[in-house]
N, C-alpha and C positions, 0 to 999 in steps of 0.2 A: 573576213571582217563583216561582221553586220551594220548597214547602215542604215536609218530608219531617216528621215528627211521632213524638217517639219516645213510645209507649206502654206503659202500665205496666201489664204482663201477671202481675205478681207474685201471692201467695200471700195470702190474706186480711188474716193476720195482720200483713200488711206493711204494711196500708195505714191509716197512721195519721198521715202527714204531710197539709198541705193540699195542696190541688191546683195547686202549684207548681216550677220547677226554675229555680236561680237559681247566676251565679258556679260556672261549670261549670270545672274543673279540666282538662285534657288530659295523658295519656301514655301510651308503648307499655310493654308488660312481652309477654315471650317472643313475639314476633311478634304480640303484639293492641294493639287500639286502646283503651282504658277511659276513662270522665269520673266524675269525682267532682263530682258537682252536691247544690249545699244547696237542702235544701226547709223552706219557711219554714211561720209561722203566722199570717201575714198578710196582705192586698192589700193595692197601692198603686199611686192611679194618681195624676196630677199635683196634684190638689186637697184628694186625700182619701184617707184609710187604715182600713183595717179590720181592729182587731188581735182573734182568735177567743181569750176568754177571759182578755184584758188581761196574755198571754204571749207574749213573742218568743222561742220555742224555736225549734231548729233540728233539722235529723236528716239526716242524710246520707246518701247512695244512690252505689252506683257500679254503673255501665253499662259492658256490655261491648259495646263498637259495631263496624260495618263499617264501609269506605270512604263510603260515603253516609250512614253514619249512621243506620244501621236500629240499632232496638234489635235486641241477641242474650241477655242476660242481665243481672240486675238485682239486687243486695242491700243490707240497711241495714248501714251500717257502725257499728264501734264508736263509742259514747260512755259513758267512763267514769265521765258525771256524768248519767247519764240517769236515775236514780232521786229526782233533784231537783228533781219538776217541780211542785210548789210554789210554785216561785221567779220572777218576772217575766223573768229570762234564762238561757237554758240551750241549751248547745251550746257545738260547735267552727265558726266560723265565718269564712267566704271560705279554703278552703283552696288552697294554691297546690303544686305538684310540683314537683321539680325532679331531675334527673339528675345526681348527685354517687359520683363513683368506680364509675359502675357500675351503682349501685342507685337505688331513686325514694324520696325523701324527701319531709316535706313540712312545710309553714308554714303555722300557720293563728292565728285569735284565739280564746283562752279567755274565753267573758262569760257568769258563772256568778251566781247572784245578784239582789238587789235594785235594786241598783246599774249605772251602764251603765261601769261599771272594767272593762278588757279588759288581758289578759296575752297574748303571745306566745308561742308552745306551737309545738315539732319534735317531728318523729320519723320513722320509717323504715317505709314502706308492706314490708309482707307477701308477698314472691311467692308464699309458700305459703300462707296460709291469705284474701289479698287481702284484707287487711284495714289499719288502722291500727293501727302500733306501737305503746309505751308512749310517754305523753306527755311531753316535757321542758320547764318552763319557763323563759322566760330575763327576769329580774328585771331592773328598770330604778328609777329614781326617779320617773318618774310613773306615775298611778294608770290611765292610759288609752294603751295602745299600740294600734296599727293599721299596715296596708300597707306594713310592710316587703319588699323586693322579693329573694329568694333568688338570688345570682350564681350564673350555671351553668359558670365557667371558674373560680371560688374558693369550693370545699366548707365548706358551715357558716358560710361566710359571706350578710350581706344587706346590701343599701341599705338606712341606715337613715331617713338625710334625704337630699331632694337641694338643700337650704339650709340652713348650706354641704353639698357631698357629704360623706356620711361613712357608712361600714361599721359594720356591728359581727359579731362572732364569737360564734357562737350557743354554743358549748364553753364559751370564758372569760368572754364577754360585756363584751368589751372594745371600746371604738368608737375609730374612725380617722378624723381627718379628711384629705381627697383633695386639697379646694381648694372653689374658687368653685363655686356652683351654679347652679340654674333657681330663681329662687322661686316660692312659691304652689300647688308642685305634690305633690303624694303619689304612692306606688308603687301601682300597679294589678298589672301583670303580673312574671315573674320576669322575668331581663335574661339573656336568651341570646345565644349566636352568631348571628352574622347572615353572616362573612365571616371571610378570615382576619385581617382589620387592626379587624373591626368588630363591637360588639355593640350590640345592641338591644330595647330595653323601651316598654311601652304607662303611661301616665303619666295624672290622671286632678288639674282642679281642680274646684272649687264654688266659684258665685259668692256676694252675701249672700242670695241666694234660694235657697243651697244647689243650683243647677241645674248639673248635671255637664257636664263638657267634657272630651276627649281629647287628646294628643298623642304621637307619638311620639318618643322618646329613641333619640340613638345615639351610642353613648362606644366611644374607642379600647381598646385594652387593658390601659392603667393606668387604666379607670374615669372617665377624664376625659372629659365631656362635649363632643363634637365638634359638633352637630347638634341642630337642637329644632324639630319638622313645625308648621304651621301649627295652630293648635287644629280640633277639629271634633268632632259628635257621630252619631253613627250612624243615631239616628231621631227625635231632634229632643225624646227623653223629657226631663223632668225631671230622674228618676234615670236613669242610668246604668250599669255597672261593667261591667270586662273584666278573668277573675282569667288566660286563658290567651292568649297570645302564642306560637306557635310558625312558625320562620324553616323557608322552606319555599324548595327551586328557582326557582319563578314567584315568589316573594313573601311574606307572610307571612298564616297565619289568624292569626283572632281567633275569641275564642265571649265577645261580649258578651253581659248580662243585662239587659232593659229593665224600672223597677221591679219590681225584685225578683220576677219574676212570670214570664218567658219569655225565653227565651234561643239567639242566634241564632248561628249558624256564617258567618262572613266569609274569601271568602276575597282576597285586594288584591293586586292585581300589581303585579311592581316597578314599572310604569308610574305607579299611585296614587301607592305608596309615595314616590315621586320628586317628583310633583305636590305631596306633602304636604308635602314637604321643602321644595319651592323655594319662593321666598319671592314669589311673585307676587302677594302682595296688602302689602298694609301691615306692616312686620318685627314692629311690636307688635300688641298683643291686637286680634282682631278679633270680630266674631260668630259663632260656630261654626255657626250656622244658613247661612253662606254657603254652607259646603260640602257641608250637606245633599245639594242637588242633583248635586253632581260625585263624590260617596259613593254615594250609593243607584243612578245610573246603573252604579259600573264593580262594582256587586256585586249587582244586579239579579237574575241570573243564578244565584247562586251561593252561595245565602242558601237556608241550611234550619234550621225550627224544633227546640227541642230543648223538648220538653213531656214529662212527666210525669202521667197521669191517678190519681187517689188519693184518700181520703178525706181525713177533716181531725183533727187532735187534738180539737176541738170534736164533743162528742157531741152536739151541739145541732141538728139539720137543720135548722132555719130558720135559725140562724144562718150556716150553711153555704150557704143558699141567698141570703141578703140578702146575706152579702159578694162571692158570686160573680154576680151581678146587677150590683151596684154597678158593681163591674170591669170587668164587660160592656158596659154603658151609658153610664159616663164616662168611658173612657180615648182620650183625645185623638189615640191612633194605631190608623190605619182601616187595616190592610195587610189582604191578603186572610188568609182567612180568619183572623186571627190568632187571633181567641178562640172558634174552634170548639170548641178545649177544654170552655170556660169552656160554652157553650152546651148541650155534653154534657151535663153535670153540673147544667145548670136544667132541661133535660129529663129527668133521672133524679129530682129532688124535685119534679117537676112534683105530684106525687099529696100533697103537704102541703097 
């Protein structure tokens, strides 16, 4: 497995995220490649979590990458509630892009506060200043929104459910409903083109062990679901998430996040794609660990890490060292080097 490692060359004062890159965002702006990856303030691996300072803040970083995914450039982006760090939650959180009229917008969750209440928040990424716009939010009757999925053939609109299907209109905030859905499943990725007759989105359930699973959605272009891929997970994590799906010639990438912590670039040939789709194993629910094997084989190849090296909002060194230990030591997936990162960074506290 090749793994290319983006490192974080930035400026001191930059570095006050933990030593994570999680829910990488994808898009082109004036012939470049950029990701908007969230870096968190905690590890998690399947058993256990380590939250530095009993804060889940967030900060966001965008990367201006090449074809392979070498870092070229790197800055914190805005957050307009960064002065509240006080609070057990803070950030903009899983941001998602999307290409509407032109320009790159984007979706993400507001969870500001004491509370784990999340609001749904837009606005219009910056070609000039590469930043995020003014934030807009889009009020609902419950106190906890999540994973709505941004249409990239209907501006400002999103999936808001896929049971039943139904939109809703980020401007009025008015929802539609489509028809019959999938149940069970939440929005992961935006729903872009795939074809001319076809779109397609990456879809994401938990079971009562909260252990993620993936599938792919493909609806024709009134939004009606055509299509539902076999479940399957990528490496077999607990957690899970894929915020980027983009429809590609040979197929489509993905840049999943495995607990919240490392985050991988896939790329699936229509071959997979097709394998997922057909229904060769049982039509209902199966074990996503089947496909383990016939996943990690046709992406073997083609899989590079997307890591971020950086200090922690914890002024604490030993805390900083115990939770990147922990990480190191219990995470149930051994790929090569995956957590040399992580090993950095016990060799630089080694001296505590």
């Amino acid at each position: 497995m090749r793994i290319i490692t983006l490192r974080n060359y930035a400026e001191p004062q930059l570095l006050r995220t933990q030593e994570q890159s999680c829910n990488c965002s994808l898009f082109n702006l004036n012939s470049k490649t950029f990701l908007i990856s969230r870096c968190v303030t905690y590890f998690l691996c399947d058993t256990h979590g380590f939250v530095m300072n009993d804060k889940f803040h967030t900060t966001n970083f965008l990367y201006e990458v090449d074809a392979n995914f070498n870092l070229h450039k790197i800055k914190e982006l805005n957050n307009p509630y960064k002065s509240q760090q006080n609070v057990k939650y803070n950030g903009l959180e899983d941001i998602r892009t999307v290409n509407w009229d032109g320009d790159i917008h984007f979706l993400c969750s507001k969870v500001i506060g004491n509370s784990d209440a999340a609001t749904m928040c837009y606005g219009k990424f910056s070609a000039d200043t590469l930043d995020l716009g003014d934030l807009n939010e889009v009020k609902t009757q419950n106190a906890r929104e999540k994973n709505w999925a941004p249409i990239e053939i209907e501006p400002f609109s999103c999936m808001y459910s896929h049971d039943p299907l139904t939109t809703i209109n980020l401007h009025t905030h008015e929802k539609q409903m489509i028809g019959n859905g999938v149940s069970r499943i939440r929005g992961s990725s935006s729903i872009v083109r795939f074809d001319d007759n076809t779109l397609i989105s990456l879809v994401h359930t938990k079971d009562a062990s909260y252990k993620y699973a993936h599938q792919l959605i493909k609806y024709n272009n009134q939004l009606q679901v055509i299509a539902v891929s076999q479940p399957f997970t990528f490496l077999g994590a607990k957690t899970e998430f894929c915020c980027t799906l983009k429809a590609m010639p040979s197929g489509v990438l993905l840049i999943p996040s495995v607990n919240d912590g490392i985050s991988y670039v896939f790329n699936l040939s229509t071959e997979l794609v097709d394998k997922l789709f057909s229904h060769q194993l049982d039509n209902d629910w199966v074990d996503p660990n089947l496909y383990n094997k016939l996943f990690l084989d046709a992406i073997a190849n083609t899989a590079y890490e997307v890591a971020v090296t950086s200090a922690c909002l914890s002024t604490d060194k030993t805390q900083i060292v115990a939770s990147v230990k922990y990480n190191h030591e219990h995470s149930p997936i051994d790929l090569m080097n995956r957590y040399h990162r992580q090993t950095a960074l016990i060799n630089r506290f080694n001296s505590l």
